[in-house]
Every structure is written in C-alpha cells, then in structure tokens.
C-alpha positions in Angstrom: 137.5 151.3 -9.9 134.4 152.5 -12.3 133.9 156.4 -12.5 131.4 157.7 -14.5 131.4 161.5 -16.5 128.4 163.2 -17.6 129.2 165.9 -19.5 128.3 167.3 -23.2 131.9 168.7 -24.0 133.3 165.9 -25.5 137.0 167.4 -25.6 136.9 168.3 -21.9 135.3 164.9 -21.1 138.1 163.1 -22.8 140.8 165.1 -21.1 139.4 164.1 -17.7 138.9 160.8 -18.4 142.7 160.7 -19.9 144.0 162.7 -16.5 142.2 160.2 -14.0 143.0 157.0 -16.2 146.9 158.0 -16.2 146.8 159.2 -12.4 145.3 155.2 -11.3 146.1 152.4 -13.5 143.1 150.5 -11.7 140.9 153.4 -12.6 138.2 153.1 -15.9 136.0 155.8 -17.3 132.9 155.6 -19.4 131.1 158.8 -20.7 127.6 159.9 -21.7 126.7 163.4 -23.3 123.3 163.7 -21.0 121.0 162.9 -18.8 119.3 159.8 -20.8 122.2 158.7 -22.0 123.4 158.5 -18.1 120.0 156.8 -17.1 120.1 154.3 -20.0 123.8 153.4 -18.8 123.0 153.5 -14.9 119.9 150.5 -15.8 122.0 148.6 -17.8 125.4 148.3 -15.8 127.5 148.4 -13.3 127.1 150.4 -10.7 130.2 153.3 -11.0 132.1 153.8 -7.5 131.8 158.0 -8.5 129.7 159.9 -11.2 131.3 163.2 -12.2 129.0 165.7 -13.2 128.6 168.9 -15.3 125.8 171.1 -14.2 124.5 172.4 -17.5 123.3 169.0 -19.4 121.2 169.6 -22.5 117.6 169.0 -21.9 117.9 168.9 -18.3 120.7 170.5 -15.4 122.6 168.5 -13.2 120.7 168.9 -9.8 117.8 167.6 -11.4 119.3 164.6 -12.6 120.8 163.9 -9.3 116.8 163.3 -8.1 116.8 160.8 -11.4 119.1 159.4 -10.0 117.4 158.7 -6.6 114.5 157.5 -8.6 116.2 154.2 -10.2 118.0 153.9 -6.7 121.4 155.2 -7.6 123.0 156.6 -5.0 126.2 156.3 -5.8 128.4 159.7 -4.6 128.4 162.5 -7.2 131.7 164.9 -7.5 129.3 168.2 -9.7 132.0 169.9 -12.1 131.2 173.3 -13.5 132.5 175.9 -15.5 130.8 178.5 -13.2 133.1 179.6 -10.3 130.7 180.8 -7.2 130.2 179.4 -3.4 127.1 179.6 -3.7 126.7 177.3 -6.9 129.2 175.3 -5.0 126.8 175.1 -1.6 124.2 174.2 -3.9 125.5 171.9 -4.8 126.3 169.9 -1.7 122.8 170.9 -0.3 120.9 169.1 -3.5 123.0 165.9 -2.3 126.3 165.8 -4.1 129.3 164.9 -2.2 131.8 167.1 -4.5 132.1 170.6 -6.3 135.0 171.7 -8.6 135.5 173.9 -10.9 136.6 173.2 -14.8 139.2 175.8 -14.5 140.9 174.2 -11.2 144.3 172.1 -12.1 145.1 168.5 -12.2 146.1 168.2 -8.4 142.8 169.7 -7.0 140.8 167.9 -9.7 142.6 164.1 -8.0 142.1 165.8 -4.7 138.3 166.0 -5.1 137.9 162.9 -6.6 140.0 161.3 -3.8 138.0 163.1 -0.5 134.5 162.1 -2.1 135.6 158.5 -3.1 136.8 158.2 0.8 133.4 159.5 1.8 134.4 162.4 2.6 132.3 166.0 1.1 134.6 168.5 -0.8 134.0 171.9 -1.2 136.8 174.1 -1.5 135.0 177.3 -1.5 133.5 176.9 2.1 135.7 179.6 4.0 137.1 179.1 6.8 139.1 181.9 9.3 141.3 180.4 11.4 141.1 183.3 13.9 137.5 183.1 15.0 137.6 179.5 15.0 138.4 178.4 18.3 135.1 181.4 19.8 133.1 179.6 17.0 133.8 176.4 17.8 132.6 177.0 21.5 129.1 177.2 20.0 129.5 173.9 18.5 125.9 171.8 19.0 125.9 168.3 17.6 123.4 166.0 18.1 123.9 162.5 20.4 123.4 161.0 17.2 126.1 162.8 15.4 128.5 161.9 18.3 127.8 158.1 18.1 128.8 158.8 13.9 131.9 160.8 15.5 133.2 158.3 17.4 133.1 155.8 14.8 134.9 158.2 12.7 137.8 158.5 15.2 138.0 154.5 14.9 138.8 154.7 11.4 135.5 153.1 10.1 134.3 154.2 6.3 130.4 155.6 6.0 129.3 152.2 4.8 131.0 150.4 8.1 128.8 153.5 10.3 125.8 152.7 8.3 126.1 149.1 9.2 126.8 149.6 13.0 124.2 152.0 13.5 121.2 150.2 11.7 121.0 153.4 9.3 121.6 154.1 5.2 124.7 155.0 4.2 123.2 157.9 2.5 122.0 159.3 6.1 126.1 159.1 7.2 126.5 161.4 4.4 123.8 163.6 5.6 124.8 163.7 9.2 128.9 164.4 7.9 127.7 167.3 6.0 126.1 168.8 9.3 129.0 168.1 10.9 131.6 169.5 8.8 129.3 172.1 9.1 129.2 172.9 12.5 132.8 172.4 13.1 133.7 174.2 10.2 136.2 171.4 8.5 136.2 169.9 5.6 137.1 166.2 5.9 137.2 163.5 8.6 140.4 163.5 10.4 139.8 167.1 11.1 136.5 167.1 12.2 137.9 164.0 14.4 140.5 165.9 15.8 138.2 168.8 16.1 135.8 166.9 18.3 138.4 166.0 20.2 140.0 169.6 21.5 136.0 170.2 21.8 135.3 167.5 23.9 132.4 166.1 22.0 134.6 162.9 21.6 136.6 161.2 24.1 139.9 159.9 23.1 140.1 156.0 22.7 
C-alpha cells in the first residue's frame, strides 16, 4: 500500500511516515515539501492508494491543490492534516472534496483511525457533532434521493465505492459525493451506521 504526505515540516512528515510504516508492514510512504514537488511525483509514478495533506503548502494551500489534482486526473482520496483545530476548517475541507480531516495535535490511534475510514471509503470528520438525543426526531426528516437508496443498498451488501461505481454505471468519485450527502442526512459518520441507520428508517429493506 502507497500513501503519499505533502507537507513542508519535514520532522512532522518523518514522524508520520515512521508511525504509519511501523503500524502496517505492507505500508510505504514517500514525501514531497509542496505542491510541485507533489505534481512532479503524481506524473511520474504510481498512483498512491491515499495522499495525506497539510493545508498550508508554500506557494500554494491545500484546497487549491486538491483542484490540481483533478486537473492531471488524480483522484485518488485525500486525508487534509492541519495544525488548525476548527469544524469549520474541518467542513471545508470535506466540502472542497477531501475524504479526511485531522488535526496535527490528535494521537497515534485517531491519526490510524482516519487513515483507516478514508482508505475503506469511508469520509472522516471527527468534529461533525452529533447529539444522540434529538437524533431519532431528526432522523424522521431524513430525505434521500432514489438514487442514494440504490448506493444504500449496495452498502448494506458489503460492496466497496468502486464495486457501486461499477454496478451503477457511475464514477467512483460520484459514490463519494452521494456518501457525503448521506452521512449527512443521517447524521453518521461511516457506512455500517448509516446502513443500520437506513435500516431503523426504513429507507432500506433488510436482505
């Protein structure tokens, strides 16, 4: 498995790349200080399975180079790290197409548990609130389109975004799109609860 880090701090980038190297044996890191260093490396290898990301590049920020990225057809999933600690950096983030946000100062186990949810397909963003006593009179107002129940169902069966892309004749990068709206709505955070949640809603039937 080929992860990628963008990021200027060369100590912190080395730290990460020791922490995810030790936590997966099968696991290999390259790094690049910025956004043309990251291009240059994009056109001229492999693919990586996950980019990690630092917000504040030199030259250019993060959420600019994720449309770079898009421009030499990369869309390979992007887990942002930053230093700055704020939902709505965090929401940003997820909104300009990232499938991650974590902060620097989080510890080894939520740094593995972000990198783990995005590389399943799944979006992580710890900072989306949720209260677990409004949730069943929010959940009433749930509206999902037919479209998002066909990507539902084929959650419940287990199959990964690139297996949904495939049986419903649309990118993978669309599934992603369509997850985020449905995390959204029923205000989870990975798949197996928004499966379960469509279940005890009754968007879903049970197979």
């Amino acid at each position: 498995m080929n992860l990628l880090i963008i990021d200027d701090h060369q100590l912190f980038a080395e730290g990460l790349k020791f922490l995810l190297e030790s936590f997966d044996a099968s696991i290999r890191t390259a790094h690049v200080k910025d956004a043309k260093d990251a291009l240059h490396y994009l056109q001229n290898n492999d693919r990586p399975d996950l980019i990690l990301l630092d917000i504040n590049l030199p030259g250019i920020n993060g959420f600019s180079l994720m449309n770079e990225f898009q421009k030499i057809n990369v869309w390979t999933p992007v887990l942002i790290i930053s230093a700055i600690e704020s939902p709505a950096t965090a929401q940003l983030a997820i909104d300009s197409g990232a499938s991650g946000f974590i902060s620097k100062s989080c510890n080894s186990t939520g740094l593995i548990s972000a990198v783990q949810t995005v590389l399943k397909g799944d979006i992580y963003n710890p900072t989306r609130a949720s209260s677990s006593a409004s949730k069943a009179d929010e959940m009433k107002l749930v509206h999902i389109t037919n479209r998002q129940k066909e990507i539902l169902h084929l959650l419940s069966q287990g199959l990964l975004n690139k297996q949904i892309a495939s049986e419903l004749g649309i990118s993978a990068n669309t599934v992603k799109a369509h997850l985020y709206e449905i995390f959204r709505h029923l205000k989870v955070n990975n798949r197996t609860a928004a499966v379960k949640a469509a279940f005890q809603q009754g968007l879903i039937s049970q197979i």
